[in-house]
ZALO-408012 format. One line per field, with one value per residue (C-alpha): residue number from 1; x, y, z; chain. Coordinates in nm, 2 decimals, padded with zeros to 4 digits, always signed. Layout:
<rs>
k <- (NUM_...)
u <- (X_...)
v <- (Y_...)
w <- (Z_...)
c <- (A_...)
</rs>
This chain:
<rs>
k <- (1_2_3_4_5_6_7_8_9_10_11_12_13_14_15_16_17_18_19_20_21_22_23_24_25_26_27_28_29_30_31_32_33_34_35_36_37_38_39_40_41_42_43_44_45_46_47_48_49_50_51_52_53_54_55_56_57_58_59_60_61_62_63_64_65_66_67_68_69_70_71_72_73_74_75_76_77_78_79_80_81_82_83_84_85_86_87_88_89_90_91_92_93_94_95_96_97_98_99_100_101_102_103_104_105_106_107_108_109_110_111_112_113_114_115_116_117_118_119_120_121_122_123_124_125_126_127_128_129_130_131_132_133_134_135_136_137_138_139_140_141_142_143_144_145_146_147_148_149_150_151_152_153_154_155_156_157_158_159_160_161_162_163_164_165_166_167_168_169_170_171_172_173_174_175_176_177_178_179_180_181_182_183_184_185_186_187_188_189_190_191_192_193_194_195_196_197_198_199_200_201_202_203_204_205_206_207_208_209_210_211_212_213_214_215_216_217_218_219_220_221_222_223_224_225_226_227_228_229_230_231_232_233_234_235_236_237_238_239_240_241_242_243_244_245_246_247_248_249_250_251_252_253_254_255_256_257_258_259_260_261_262_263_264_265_266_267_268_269_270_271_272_273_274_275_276_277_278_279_280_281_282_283_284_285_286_287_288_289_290_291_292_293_294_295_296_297_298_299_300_301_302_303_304_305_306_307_308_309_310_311_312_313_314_315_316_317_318_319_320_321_322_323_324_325_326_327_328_329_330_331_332_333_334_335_336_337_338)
u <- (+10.81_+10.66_+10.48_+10.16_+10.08_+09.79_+09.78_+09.45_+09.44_+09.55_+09.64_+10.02_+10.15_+09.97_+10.04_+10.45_+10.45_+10.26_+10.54_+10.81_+10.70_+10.63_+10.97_+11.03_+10.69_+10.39_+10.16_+09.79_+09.69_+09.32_+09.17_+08.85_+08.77_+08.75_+08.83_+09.18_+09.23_+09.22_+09.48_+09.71_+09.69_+09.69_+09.88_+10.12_+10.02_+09.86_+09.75_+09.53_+09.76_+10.11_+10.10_+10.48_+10.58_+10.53_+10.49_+10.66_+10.55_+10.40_+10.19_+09.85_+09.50_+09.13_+08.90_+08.74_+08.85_+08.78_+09.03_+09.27_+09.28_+09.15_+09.49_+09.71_+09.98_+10.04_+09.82_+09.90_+09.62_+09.69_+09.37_+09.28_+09.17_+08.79_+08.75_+08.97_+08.75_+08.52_+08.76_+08.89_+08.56_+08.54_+08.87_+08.81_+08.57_+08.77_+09.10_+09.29_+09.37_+09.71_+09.75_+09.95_+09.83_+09.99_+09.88_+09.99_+09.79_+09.93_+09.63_+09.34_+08.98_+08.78_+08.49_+08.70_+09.03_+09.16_+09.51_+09.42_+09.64_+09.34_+09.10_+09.24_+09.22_+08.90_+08.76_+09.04_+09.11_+09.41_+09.61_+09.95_+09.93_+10.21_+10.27_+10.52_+10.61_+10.87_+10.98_+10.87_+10.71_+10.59_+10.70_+11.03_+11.11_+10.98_+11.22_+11.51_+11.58_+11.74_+11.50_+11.42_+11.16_+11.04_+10.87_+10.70_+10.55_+10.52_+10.68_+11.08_+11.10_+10.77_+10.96_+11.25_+11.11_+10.89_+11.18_+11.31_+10.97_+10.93_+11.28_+11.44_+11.81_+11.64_+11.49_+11.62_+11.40_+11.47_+11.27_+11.07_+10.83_+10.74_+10.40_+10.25_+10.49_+10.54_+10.16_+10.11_+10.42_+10.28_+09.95_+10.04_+10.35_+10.03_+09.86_+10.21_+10.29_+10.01_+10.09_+10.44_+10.25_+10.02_+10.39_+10.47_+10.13_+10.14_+10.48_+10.71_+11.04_+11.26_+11.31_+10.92_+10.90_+11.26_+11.04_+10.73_+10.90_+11.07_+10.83_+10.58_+10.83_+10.80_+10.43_+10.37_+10.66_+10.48_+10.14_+10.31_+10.50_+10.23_+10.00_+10.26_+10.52_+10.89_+11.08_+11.39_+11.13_+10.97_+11.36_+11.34_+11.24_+10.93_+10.91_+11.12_+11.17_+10.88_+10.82_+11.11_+10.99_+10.60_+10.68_+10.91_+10.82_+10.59_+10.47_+10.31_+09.93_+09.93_+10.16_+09.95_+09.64_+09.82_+09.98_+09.67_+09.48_+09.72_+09.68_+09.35_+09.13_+08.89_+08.92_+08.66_+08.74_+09.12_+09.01_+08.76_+09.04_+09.24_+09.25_+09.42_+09.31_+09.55_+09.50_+09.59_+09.23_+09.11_+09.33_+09.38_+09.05_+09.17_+09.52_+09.37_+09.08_+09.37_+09.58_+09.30_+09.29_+09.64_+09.72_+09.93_+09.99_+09.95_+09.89_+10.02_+09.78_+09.49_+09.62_+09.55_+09.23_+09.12_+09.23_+09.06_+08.75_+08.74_+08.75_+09.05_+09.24_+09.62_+09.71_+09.52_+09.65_+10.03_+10.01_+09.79_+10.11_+10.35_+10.14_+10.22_+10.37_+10.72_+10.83_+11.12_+11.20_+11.22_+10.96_+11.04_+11.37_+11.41_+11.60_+11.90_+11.88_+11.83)
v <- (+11.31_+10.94_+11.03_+10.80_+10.73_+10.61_+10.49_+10.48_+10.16_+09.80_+09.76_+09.63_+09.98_+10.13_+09.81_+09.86_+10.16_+10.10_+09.82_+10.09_+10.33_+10.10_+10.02_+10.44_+10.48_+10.34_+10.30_+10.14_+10.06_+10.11_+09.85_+09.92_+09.50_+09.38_+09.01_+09.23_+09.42_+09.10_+08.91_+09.17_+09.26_+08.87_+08.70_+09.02_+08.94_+09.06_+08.77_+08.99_+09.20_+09.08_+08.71_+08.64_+08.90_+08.91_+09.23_+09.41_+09.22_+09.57_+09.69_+09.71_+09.71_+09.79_+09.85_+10.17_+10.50_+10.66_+10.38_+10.44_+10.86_+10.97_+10.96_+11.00_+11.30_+11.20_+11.04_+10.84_+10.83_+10.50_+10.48_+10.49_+10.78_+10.69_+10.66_+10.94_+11.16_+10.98_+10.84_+11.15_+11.30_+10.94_+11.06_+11.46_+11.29_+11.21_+11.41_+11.65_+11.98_+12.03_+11.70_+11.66_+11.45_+11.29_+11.09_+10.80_+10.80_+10.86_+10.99_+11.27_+11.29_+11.26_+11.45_+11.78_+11.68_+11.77_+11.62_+11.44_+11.76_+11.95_+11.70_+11.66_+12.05_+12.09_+11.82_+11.86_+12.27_+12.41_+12.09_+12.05_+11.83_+11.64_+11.34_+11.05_+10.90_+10.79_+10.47_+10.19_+09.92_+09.74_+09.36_+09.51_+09.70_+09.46_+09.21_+09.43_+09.63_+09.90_+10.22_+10.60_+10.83_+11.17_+11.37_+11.66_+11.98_+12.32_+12.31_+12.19_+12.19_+11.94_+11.75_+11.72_+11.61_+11.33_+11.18_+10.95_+10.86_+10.70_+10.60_+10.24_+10.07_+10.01_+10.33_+10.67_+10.97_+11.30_+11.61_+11.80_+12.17_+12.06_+11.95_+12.01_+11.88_+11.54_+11.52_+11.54_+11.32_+11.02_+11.04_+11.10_+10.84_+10.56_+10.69_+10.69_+10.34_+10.23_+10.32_+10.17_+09.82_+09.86_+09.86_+09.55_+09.39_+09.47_+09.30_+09.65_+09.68_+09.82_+10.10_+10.16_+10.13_+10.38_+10.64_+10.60_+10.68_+10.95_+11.12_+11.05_+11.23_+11.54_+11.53_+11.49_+11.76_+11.98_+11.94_+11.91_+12.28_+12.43_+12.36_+12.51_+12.23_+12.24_+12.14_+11.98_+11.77_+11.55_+11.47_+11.31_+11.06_+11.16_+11.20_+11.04_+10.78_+10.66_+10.65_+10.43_+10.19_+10.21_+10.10_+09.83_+09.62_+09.30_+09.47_+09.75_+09.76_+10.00_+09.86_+09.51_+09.72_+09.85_+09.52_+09.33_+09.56_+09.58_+09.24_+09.27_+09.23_+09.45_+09.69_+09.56_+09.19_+09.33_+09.53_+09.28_+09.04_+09.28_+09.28_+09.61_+09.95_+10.06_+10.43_+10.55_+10.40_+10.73_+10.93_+10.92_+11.10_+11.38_+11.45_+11.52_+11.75_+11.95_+11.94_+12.15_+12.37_+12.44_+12.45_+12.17_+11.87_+11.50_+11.30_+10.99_+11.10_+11.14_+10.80_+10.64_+10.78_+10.68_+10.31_+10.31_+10.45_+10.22_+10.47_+10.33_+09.98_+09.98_+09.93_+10.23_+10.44_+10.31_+10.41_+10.74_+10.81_+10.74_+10.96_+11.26_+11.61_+11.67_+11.89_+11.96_+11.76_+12.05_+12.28_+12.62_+12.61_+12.79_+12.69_+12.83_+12.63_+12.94)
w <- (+12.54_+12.42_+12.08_+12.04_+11.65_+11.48_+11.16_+10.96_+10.71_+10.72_+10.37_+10.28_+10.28_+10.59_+10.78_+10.69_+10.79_+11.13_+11.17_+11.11_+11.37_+11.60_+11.71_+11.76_+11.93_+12.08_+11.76_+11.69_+11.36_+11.29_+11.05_+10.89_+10.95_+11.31_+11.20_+11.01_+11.33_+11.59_+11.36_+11.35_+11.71_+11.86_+11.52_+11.43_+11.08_+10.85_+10.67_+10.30_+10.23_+10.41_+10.44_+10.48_+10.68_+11.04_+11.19_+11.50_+11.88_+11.98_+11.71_+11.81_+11.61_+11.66_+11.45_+11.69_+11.54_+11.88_+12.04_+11.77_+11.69_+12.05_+12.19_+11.96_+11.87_+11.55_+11.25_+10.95_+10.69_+10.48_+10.32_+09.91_+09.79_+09.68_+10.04_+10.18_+10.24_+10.42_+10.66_+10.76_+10.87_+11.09_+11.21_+11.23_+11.55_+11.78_+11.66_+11.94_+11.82_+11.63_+11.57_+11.25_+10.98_+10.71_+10.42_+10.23_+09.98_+09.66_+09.45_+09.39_+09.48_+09.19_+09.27_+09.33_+09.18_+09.51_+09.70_+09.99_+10.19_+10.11_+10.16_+10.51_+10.52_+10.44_+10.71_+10.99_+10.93_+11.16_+11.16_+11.04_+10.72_+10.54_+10.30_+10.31_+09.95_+09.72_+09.58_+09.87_+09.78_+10.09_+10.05_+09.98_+10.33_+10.51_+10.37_+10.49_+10.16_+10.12_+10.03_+10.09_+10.13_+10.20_+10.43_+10.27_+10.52_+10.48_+10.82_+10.79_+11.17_+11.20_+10.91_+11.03_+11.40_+11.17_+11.03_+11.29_+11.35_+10.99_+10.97_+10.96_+10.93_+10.59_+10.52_+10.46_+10.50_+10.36_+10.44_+10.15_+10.18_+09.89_+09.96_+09.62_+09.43_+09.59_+09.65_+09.28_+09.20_+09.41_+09.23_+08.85_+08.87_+08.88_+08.55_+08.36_+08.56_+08.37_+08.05_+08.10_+08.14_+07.83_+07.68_+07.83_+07.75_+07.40_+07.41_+07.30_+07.41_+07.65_+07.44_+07.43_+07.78_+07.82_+07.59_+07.81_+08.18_+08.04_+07.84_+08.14_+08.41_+08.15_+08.17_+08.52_+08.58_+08.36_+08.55_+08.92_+08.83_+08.65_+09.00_+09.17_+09.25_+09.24_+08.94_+09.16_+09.32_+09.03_+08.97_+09.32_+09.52_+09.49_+09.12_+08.94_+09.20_+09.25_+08.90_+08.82_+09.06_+09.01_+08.65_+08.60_+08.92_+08.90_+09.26_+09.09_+09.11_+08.82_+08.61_+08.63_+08.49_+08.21_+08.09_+08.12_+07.92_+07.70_+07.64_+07.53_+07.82_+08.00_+08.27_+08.49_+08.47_+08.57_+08.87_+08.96_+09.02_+09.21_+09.61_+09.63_+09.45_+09.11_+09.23_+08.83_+08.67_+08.89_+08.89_+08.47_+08.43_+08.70_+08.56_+08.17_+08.35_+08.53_+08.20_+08.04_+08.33_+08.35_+07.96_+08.04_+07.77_+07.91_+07.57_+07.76_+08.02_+07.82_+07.66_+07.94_+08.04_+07.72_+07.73_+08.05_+07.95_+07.66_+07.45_+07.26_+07.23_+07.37_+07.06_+06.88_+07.21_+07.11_+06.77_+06.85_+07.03_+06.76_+06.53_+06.70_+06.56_+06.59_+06.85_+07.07_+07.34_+07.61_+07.57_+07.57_+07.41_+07.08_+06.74_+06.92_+07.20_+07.43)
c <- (A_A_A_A_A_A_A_A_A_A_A_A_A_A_A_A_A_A_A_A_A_A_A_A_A_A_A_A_A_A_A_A_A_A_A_A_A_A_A_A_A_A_A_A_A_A_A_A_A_A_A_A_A_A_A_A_A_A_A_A_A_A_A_A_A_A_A_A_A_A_A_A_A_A_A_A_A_A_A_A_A_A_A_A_A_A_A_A_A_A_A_A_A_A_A_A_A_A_A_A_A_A_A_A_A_A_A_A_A_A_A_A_A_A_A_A_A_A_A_A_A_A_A_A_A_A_A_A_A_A_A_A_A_A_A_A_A_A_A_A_A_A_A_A_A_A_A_A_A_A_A_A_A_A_A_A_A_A_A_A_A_A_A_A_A_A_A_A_A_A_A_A_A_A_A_A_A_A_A_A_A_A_A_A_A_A_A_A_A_A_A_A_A_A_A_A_A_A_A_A_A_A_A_A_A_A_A_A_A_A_A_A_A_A_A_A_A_A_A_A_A_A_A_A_A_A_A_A_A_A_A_A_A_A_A_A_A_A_A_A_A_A_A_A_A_A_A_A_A_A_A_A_A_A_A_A_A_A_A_A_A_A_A_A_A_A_A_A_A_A_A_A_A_A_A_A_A_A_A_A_A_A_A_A_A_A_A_A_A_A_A_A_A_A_A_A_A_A_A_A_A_A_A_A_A_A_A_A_A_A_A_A_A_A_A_A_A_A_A_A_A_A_A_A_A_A_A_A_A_A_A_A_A_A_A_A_A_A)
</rs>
């Protein structure tokens, strides 16, 4: 049977991934822009987000929810989180029942701290929800490199039946249950991302910015596990993968913000100048407010949240850093090493 996908969002990740399924199924891409949606559908660019890529010969877009959701068996939600919610509900409309849903968003709501899996719950209840994430930066797969993701439902079978659906010669999926724990790797890998280009701003080393992924995968481990995620996932592609990547390339939203203010400047003159949303300025704020709930430390969590806030300089964040208490690099382990 022909599966008919819709993906919600024509921004350079939502767009690569309509392009993806396109050539396995009939797919429309909804656009929140009509002038966006008309490009892509009579140009098969995307000229804001993907100007030098040009995008599969069937790939359809409108900028009608109704046209793009009312007949589809499968949705993609490609939207940023500030606006998640509010999209769904637009999409909850004119949704069939049991269609699954599956976001790409890699970030938390601010206002309840939720995932966007239970965001989607709570406005679409009784449909299967998943997320796709790991290391993909857009520009990348469309050039033909090599990459992987992952496919994470509570349902293997629906997983499994996804993954040749999101699949390309250039991209591997894997299947995860893990819903929780990739959901919360995709989302805390931008805050850390962030702090790994105040590094770079503030001109520190490779060594500095070494110390800073690795002491961030701990922290996001210890918050993803502590909410009920899986260890053996934040050392995935979905964790530690997307970290890797999120933090040393010049692609990365979030690691833009981070250098720039760690060269001095302001976070609103950096967003400002921004066509595409850094989801770590938001989601900073939400990771130290779970920290406290969970009893879970995040000090490069809260350093960032407090760079952000303008609470501190990068610099007074670095050395804040520095200044900390010895401890033991696993927690838990005793003088004896049991």
């Amino acid at each position: 049977m022909e599966i008919r996908v819709a993906v919600v969002g024509a921004g350079s990740w939502g767009t690569t991934v309509a392009h993806l399924i396109c050539a396995h199924a009939p797919t429309i891409l909804w656009a929140r822009e009509e002038a966006v949606a008309e490009q892509i559908d009579r140009e098969h660019r995307n000229l804001r987000y993907l100007p030098d890529h040009p995008l599969h010969a069937d790939l359809r877009a409108t900028s009608s929810m109704a046209e793009a959701v009312g007949g589809a068996d499968l949705v993609v939600m490609g939207v940023p989180s500030h606006g998640f919610r509010s999209t769904m509900e637009q999409v909850a409309e004119h949704l069939r029942p049991w269609v699954p849903v599956i976001s790409l968003t890699k970030g938390l709501e601010q206002s309840t701290r939720l995932r966007m899996s239970q965001v989607v719950a709570e406005v679409a209840p009784g449909h299967p929800v998943g997320v796709l994430t790991g290391p993909n930066l857009a520009k990348e797969i469309l050039a033909g490199h090599a990459a992987a993701t992952v496919v994470a439902m509570a349902d293997v079978s629906m997983a499994e039946a996804l993954q040749p659906i999101f699949g390309a010669d250039n991209l591997r999926v894997y299947t995860n249950t893990d819903v929780v724990g990739a959901e919360m790797g995709g989302a805390l890998k931008n805050v850390i991302a962030i702090a790994s280009g105040i590094a770079d701003g503030i001109g520190a080393s490779d060594n500095t910015r070494a110390a800073v992924i690795t002491r961030g995968l701990a922290e996001l481990t210890r918050l993803g596990v502590a909410m009920g995620g899986e260890p053996m996932t934040f050392a995935g592609l979905a964790g530690m993968g997307d970290l890797i990547a999120t933090c040393i390339s010049p692609q990365s939203r979030n690691r833009h913000v981070g250098e720039q203010l760690g060269r001095g400047r302001s976070l609103e003159d950096v967003v400002a100048e921004m066509d595409m949303v850094a989801e770590g300025v938001k989601a900073a704020p939400v990771a130290v407010e779970l920290a406290e709930e969970h009893g879970v430390e995040m000090p490069i969590a809260r350093s960032v949240a407090s760079v952000c806030a303008g609470e501190q300089t990068a610099i007074e964040a670095y050395r804040s850093l520095l200044a900390r208490s010895r401890r033991p690099e696993v927690y838990g382990l005793d003088p004896g090493g049991r």
